[in-house]
BAFI-709457 format. One record per residue: y, z, x of N, C-alpha, C, O, CB in turn; residue in three letters. Coordinates in steps of 0.02 Angstrom, whole numbers, plus 50000, padded with zeros to 5 digits. Glycine has a CB too. Layout:
YZXYZXYZXYZXYZXALA...
# end
This chain:
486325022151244486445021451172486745014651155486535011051110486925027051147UNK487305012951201487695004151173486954999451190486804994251160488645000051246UNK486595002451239485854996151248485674996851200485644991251174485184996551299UNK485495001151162485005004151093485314999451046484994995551010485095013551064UNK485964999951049486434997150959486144989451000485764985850968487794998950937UNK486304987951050486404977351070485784974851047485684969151025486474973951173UNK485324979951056484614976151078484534976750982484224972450951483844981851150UNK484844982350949484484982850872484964975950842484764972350796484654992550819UNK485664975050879486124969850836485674964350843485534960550796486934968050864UNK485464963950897485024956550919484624952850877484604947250852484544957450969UNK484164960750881483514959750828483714961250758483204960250724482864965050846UNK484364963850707484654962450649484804952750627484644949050581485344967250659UNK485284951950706485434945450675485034938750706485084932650699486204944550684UNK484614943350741484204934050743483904930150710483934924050719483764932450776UNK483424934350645483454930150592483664927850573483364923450541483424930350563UNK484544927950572485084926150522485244919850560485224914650527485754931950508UNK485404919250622485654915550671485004907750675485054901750684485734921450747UNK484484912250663483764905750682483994902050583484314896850575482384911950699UNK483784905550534483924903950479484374899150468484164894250437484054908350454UNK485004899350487485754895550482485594890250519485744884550501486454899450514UNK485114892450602485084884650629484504879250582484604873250572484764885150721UNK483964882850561483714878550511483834875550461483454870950445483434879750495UNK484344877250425484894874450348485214869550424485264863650407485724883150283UNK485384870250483485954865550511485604859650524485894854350536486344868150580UNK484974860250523484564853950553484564847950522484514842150541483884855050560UNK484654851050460484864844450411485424841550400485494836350368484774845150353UNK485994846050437486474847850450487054840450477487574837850458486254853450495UNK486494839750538486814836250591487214829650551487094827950493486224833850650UNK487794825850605488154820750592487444813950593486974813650633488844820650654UNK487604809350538487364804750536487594802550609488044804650646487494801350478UNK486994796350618487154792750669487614785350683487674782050734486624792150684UNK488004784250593488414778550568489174783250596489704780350610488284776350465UNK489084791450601489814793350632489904792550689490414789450704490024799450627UNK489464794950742489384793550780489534788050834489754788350891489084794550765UNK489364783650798489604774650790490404772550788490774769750829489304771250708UNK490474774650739491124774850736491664777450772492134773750786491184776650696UNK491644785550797492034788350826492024782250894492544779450911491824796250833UNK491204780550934491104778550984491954772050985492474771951017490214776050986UNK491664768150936492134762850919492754763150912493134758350921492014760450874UNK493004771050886493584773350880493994774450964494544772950988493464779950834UNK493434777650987493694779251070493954774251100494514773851124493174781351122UNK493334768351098493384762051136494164759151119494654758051154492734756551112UNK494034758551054494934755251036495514758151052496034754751054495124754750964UNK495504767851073495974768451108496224771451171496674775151191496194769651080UNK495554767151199495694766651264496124760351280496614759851318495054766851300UNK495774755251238496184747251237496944747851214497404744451237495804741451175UNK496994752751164497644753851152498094756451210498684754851219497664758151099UNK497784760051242498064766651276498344761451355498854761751390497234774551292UNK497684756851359498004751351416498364745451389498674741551425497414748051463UNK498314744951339498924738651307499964744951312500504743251337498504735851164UNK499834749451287500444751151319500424753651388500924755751416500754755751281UNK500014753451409500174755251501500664747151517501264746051524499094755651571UNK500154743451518500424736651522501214734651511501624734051557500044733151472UNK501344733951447501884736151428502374738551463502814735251490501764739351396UNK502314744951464502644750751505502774748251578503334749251604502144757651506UNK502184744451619502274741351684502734736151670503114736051719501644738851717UNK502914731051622503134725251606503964727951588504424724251606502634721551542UNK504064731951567504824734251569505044739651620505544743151612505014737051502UNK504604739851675504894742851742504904737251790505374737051829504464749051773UNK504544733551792504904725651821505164722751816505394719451862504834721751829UNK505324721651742506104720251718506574722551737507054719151755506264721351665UNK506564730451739507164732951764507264733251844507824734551867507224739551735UNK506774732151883506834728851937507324721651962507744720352005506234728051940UNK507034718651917507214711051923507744710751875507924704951885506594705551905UNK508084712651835508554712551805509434713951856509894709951866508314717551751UNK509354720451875509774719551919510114714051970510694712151974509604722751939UNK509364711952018509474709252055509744700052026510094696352060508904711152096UNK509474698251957509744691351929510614693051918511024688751936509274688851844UNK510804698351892511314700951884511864699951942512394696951937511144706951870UNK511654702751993511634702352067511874696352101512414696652131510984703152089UNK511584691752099511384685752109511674679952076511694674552105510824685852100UNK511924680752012512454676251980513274678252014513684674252035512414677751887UNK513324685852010513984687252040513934684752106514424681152119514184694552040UNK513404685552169513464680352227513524673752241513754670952291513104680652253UNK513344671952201513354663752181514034661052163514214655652186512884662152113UNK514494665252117515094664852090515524664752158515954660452167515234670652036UNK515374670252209515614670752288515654665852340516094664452380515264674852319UNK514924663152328515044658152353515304650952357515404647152405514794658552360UNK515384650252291515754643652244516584643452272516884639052303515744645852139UNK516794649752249517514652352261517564650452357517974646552382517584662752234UNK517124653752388517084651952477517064647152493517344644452540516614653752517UNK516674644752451516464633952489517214629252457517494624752489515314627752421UNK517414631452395518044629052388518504630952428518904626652449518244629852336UNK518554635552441519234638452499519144637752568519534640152609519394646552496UNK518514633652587518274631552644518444624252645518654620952693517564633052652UNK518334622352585518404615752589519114613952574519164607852572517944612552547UNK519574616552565520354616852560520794619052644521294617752678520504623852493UNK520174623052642520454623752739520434618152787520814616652833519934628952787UNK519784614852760519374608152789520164602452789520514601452839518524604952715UNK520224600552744520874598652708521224597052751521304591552779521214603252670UNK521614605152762522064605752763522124603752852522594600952880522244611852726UNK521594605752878521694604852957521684596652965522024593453005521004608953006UNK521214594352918521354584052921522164582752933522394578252968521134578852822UNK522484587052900523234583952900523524587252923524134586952919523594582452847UNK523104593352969523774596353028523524591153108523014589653138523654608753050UNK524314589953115524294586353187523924589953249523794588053306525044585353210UNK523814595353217523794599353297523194603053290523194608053325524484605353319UNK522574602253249522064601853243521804598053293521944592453313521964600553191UNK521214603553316520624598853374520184598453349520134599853290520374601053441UNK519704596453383519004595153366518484600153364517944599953335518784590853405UNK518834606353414518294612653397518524615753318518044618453290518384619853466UNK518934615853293519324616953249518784614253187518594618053143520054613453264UNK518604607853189518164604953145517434606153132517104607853083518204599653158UNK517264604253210516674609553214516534616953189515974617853164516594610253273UNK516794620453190516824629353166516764626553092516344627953049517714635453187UNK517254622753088517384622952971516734618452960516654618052899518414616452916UNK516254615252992515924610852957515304618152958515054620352906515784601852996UNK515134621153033514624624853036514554630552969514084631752931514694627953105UNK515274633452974515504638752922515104635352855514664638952832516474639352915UNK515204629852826515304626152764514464624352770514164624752717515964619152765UNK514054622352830513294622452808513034629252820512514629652787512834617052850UNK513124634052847513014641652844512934642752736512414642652702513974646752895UNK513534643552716513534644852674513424640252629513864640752587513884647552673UNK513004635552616512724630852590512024632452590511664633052540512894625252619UNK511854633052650510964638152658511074643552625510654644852582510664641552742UNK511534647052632511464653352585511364653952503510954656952469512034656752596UNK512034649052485511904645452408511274644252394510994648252357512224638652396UNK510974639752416510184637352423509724641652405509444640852351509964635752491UNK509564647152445509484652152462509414657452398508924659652369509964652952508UNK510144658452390510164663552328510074659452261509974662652210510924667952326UNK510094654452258509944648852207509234649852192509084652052137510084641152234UNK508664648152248508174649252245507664654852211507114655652185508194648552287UNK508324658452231507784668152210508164669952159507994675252133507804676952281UNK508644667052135508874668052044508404664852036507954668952032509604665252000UNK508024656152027507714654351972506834657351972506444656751925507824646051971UNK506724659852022506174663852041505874669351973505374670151937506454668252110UNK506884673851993506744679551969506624677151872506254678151824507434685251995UNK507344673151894507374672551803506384668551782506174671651734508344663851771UNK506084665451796505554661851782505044668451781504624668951736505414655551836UNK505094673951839504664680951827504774685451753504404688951719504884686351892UNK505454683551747505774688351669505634684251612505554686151554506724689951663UNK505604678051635505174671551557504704676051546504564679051495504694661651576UNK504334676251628503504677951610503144684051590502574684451565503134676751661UNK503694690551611503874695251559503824697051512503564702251491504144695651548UNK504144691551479504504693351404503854690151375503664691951319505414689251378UNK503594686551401503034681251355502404685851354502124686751300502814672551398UNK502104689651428501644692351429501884699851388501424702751359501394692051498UNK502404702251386502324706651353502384704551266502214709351231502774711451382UNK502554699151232502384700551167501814697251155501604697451097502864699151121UNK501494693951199500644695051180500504701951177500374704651123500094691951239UNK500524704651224500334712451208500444715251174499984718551151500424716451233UNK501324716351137501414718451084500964715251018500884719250972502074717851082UNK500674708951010500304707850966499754708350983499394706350937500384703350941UNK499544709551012498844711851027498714718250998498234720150965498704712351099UNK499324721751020499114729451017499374731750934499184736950907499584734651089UNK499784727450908499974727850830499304726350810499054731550789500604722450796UNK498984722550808498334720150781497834727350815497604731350775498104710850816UNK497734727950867497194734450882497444742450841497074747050822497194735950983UNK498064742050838498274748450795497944746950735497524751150719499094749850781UNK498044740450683497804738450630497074741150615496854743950564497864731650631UNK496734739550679496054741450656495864748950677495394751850650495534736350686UNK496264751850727496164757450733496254763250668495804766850648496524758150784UNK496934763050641497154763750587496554763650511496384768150474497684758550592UNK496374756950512495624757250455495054761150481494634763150441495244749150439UNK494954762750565494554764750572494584773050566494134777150566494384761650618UNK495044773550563495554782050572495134783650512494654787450513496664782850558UNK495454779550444495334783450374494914780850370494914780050309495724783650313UNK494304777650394493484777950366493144784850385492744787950350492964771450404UNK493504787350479492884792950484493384798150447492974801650418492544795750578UNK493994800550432494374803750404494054805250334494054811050314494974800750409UNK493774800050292493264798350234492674801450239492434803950188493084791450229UNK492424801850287491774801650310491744811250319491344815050294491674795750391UNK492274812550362492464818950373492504821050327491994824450328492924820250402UNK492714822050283492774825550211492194825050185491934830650181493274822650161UNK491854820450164491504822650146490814826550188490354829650162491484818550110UNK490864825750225490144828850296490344837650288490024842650304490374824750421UNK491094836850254491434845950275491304849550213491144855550208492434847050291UNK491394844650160491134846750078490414850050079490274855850063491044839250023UNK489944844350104489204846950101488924851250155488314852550157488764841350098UNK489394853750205489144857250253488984867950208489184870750157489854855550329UNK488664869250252488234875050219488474881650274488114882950322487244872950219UNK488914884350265489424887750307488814895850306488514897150255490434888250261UNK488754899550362488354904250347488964910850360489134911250418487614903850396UNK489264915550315489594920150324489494925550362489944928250395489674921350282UNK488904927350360488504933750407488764931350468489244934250494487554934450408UNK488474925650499488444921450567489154921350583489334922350641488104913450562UNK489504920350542490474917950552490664923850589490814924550648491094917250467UNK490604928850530490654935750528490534940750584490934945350589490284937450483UNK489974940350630489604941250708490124936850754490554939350789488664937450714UNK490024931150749490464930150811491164930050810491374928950867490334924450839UNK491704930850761492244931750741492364938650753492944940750755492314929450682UNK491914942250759491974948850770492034949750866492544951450897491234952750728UNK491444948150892491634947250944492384944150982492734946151028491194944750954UNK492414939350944493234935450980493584940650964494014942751003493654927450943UNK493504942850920494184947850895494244954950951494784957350970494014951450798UNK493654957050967493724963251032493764959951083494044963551125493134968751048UNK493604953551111493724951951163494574952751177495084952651142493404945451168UNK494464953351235495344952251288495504947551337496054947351365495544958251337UNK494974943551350495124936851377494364929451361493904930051320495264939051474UNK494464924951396493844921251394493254923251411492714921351387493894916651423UNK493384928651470492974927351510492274933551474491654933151475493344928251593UNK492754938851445492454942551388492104941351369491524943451380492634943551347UNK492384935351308491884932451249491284927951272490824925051243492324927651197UNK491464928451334490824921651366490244927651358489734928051323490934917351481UNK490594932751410490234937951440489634942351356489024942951357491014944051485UNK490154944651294489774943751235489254940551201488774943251173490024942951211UNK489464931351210488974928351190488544928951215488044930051180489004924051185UNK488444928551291487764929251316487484935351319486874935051325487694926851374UNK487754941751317487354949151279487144948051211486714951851187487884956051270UNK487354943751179487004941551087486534938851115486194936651069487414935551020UNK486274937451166485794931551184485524925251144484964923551128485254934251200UNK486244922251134486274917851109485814910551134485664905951096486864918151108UNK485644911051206485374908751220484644906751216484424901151227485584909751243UNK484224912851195483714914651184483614912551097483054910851076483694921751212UNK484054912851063484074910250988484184901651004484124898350953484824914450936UNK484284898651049484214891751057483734889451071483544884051047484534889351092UNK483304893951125482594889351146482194890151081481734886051077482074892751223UNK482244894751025481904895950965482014888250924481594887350880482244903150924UNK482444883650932482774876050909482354872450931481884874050968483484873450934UNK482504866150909482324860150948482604856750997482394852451036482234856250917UNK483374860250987483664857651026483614859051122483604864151156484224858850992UNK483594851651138483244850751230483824855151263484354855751234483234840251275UNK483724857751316484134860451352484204857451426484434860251476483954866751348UNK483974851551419484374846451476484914844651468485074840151430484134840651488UNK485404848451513486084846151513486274839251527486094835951576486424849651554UNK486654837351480486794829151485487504831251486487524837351483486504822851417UNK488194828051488488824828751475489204822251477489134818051521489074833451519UNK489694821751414490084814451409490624816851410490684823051409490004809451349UNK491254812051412491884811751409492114813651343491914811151290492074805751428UNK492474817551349492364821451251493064818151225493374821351183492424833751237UNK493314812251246493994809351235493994801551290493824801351349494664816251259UNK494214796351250494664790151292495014793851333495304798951313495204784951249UNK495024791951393495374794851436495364794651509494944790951533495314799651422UNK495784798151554495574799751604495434807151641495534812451611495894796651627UNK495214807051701495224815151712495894813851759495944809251800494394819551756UNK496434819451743497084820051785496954826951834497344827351881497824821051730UNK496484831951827496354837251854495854839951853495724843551805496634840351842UNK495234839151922494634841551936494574847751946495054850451973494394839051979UNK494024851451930493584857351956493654857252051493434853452093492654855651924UNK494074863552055494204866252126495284863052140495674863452187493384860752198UNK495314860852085496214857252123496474866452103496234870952069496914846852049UNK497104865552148497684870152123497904869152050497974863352030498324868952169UNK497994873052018498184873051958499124875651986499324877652041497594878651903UNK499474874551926500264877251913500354883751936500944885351945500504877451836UNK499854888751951500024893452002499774896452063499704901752093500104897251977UNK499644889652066499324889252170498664893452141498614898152180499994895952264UNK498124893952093497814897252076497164891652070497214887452025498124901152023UNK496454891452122495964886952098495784886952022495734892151989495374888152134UNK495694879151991495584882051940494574877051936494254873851978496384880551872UNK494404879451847493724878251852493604874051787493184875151744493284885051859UNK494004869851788493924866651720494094858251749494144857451810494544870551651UNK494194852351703494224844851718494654844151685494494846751632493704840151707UNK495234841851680495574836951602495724831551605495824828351657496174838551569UNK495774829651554495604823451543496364822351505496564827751484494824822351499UNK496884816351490497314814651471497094810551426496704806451449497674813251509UNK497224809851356497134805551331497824802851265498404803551283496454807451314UNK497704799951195498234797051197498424801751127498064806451110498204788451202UNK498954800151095499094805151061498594803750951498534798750916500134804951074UNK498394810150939498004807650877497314808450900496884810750863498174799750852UNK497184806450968496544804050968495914807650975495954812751008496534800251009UNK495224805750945494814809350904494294811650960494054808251005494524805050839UNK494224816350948493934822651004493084822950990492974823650930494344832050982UNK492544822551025491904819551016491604825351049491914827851096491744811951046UNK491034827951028490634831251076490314829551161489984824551171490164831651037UNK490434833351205490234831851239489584832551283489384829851335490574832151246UNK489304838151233488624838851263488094841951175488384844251126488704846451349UNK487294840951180487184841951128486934849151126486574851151171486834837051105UNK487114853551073486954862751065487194864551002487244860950952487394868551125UNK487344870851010487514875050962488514876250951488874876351000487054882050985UNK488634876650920489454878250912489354884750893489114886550840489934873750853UNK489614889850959489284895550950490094900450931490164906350916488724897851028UNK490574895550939491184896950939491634892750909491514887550940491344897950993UNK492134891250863492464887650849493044890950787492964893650732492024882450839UNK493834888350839494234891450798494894893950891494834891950949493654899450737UNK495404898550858495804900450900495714908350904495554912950866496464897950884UNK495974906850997495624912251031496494912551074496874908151092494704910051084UNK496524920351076497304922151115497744918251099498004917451044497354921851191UNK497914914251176498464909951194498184903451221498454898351244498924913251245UNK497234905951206497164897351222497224893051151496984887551162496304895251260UNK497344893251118497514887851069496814887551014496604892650987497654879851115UNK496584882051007495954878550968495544880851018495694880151078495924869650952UNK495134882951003494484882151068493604881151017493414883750964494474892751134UNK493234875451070492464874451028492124877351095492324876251152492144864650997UNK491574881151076491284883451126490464881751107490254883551052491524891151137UNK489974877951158489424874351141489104875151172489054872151225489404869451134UNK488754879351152487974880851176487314875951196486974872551157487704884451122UNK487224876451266486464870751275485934875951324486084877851380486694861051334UNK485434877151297485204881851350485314887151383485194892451354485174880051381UNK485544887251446485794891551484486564890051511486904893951545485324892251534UNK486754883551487487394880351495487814883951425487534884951372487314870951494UNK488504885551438489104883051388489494877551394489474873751442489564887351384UNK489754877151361490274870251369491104874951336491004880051303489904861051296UNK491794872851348492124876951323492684869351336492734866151388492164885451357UNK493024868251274493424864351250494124867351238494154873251220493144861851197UNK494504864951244495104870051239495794865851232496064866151287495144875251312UNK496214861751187496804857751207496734855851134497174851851118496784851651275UNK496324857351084496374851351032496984855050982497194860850989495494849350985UNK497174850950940497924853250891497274853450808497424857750767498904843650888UNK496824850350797496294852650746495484851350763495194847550802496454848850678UNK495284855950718494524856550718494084855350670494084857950615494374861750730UNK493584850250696493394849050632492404853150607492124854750554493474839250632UNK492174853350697491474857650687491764866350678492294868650699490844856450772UNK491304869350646491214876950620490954878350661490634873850689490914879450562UNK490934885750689490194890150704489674891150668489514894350618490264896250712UNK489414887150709488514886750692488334881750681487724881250674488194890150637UNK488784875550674488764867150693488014865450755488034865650817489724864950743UNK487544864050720487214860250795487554852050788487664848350739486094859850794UNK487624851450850487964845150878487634840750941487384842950992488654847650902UNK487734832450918487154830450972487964826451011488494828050984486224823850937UNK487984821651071488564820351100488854815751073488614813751020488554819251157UNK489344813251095489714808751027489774811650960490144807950927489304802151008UNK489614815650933489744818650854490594821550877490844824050927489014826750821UNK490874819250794491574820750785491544828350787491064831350763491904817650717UNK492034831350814492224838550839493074842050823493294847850820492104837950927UNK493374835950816494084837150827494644831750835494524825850845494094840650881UNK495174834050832495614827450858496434831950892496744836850871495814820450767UNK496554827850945497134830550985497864828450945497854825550891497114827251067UNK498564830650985499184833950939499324827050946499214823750996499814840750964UNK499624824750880500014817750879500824817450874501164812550861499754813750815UNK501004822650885501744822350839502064822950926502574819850938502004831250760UNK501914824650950502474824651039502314816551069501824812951063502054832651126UNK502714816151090502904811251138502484806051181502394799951185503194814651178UNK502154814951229501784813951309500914813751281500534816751244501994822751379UNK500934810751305500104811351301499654816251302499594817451362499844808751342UNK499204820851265499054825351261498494826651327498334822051365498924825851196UNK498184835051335497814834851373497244839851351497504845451354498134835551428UNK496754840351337496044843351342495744844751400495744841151450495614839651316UNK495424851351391495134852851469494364856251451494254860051405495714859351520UNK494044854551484493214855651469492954858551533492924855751588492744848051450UNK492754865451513492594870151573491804870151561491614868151506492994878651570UNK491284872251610490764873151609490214881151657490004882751712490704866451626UNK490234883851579489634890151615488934891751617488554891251568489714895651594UNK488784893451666488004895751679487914902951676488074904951731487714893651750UNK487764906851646487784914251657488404918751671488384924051703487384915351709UNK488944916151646489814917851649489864915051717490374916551748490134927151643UNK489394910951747489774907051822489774900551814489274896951812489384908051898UNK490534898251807490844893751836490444885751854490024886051899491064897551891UNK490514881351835490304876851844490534868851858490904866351815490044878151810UNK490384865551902490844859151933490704853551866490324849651895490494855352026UNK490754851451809490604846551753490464838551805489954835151814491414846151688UNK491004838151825490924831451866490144829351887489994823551897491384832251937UNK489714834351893488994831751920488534830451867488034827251884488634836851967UNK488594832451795488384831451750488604824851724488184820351722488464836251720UNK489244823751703489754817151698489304813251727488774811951699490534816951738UNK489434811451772489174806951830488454804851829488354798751828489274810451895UNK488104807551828487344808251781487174803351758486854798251770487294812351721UNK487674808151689487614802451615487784798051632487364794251609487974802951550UNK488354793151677488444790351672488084782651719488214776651716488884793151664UNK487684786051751487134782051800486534780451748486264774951750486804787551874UNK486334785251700485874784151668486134780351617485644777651592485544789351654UNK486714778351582486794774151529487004766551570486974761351537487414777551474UNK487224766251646487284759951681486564758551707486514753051734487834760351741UNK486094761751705485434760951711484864756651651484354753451665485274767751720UNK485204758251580484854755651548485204752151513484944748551470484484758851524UNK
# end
């Protein structure tokens, strides 16, 4: 009988589901956003290594700070020693009963610590000439990176512009919302709603598209990956996802092109976009807003989202990948793309 109701829900809403993707076709993000976000990334990645820089430039300071610190008070030691050496020197000239080994010892003593002066003389003006070069290389950077905020900043509120209005004219289908919002809502974990979507055979309503089902996959954020598919996760537990660190604010891009068969918050994972390609999902999960709907077709690079700006630490996004509710390594897809765009 539940086969009887799946197979009649199927065949109720696939019209509805093929319908919505045809209003989406017209749908899609220009290719001037696209552009932009690309440009947006690029700048803060440059940002993101203008304060690394930085950040390296006042931990060598505080390296080398000490030790100039250091190094004036030894210097002061030795001034005070070579005078009280040289008062000893003195003083034995005008004792009668001074010998000649006597002289010898105070002269050796007195070039000993003369090499040393030298010495520590040397590696003060070293250090201090490393802390010139410091201070100089870091406020290039600071103006560098005042000027790259500048344009990042204009570039913020053009796609922010751009966003609004792409969200005004978008053509929201309620039925469609309504179906898979329903599902999230009985689900009890991820692995559920995966397990749902693909009983909607959602998949089978994609090859009905145009959209290719050659998995391609990009970096859905400036960034880096801090945690691969197969590491220990925080409770000695393998985990099956990549993340990526990136910087705070920064604007969240598609990473593969499909269906947004999901979008919105789910449990305790937070924001989550879930993107349909074929027989692939894609599952996004870290962002603080959202900007694609369910039922968004999306090609890569199209704006999707943007991560939490208001903390401190650098935020993190994690992008899992399924084949039939199994588990999938992203890194071989990544890697791909990325031979084929150093290829041409």
């Amino acid at each position: 009988m539940k086969r009887i109701l799946s197979v009649l829900g199927i065949a109720f809403f696939l019209p509805l589901w093929s319908s919505a993707l045809e209003s989406n076709e017209s749908m899609r993000q220009p290719l001037e956003m696209r552009e932009l976000c690309e440009k947006a990334q690029l700048l803060e990645a440059k940002i993101n290594k203008l304060r690394l820089e930085i950040e390296s430039i006042n931990q060598k300071e505080k390296v080398s700070a000490p030790f100039i610190r250091n190094a004036h008070e030894m210097l002061a030691r030795c001034f005070t020693m070579l005078f009280d050496m040289q008062r000893f020197s003195n003083l034995l000239a005008l004792n009668q009963d001074s010998n000649k080994n006597d002289f010898v010892k105070c002269s050796i003593i007195i070039k000993n610590f003369a090499s040393y002066f030298k010495l520590i003389s040397s590696q003060l003006e070293k250090a201090t000439l490393e802390i010139s070069r410091l201070n100089n290389s870091r406020k290039k950077n600071w103006e560098e990176l005042d000027l790259e905020l500048k344009k990042y900043n204009d570039l913020y509120l053009e796609i922010e512009t751009k966003a609004e209005r792409l969200a005004k004219i978008r053509k929201e289908n309620i039925i469609q919302n309504d179906v898979v919002y329903h599902l999230a809502a009985k689900s009890e974990s991820l692995e559920e709603l995966d397990a749902e979507l693909e009983a909607e055979n959602m998949v089978g309503v994609l090859k009905n598209t145009k959209i290719a089902t050659n998995l391609s996959l990009a970096y859905p954020v400036a960034g880096k990956i801090i945690s691969e598919f197969g590491d220990k996760g925080a409770d000695n537990e393998m985990i099956y996802y990549i993340s990526f660190k990136t910087c705070p604010n920064a604007i969240v891009t598609s990473p593969a092109k499909g269906l947004v068969v999901f979008s919105g918050k789910f449990l305790n994972y937070g924001n989550i976009i879930i993107i349909n390609n074929g027989e692939y999902r894609i599952f996004l999960y870290g962002m603080d807003t959202l900007f694609s709907s369910t039922g968004d077709t999306v090609e890569i690079g199209d704006y999707i989202g943007r991560m939490e700006g208001k903390s401190n630490e650098n935020p993190v996004i994690k992008m899992e990948l399924k084949k039939s509710g199994e588990p999938l390594d992203p890194r071989h897809w990544l890697l791909e793309t990325i031979n084929k765009k150093e290829k041409s």
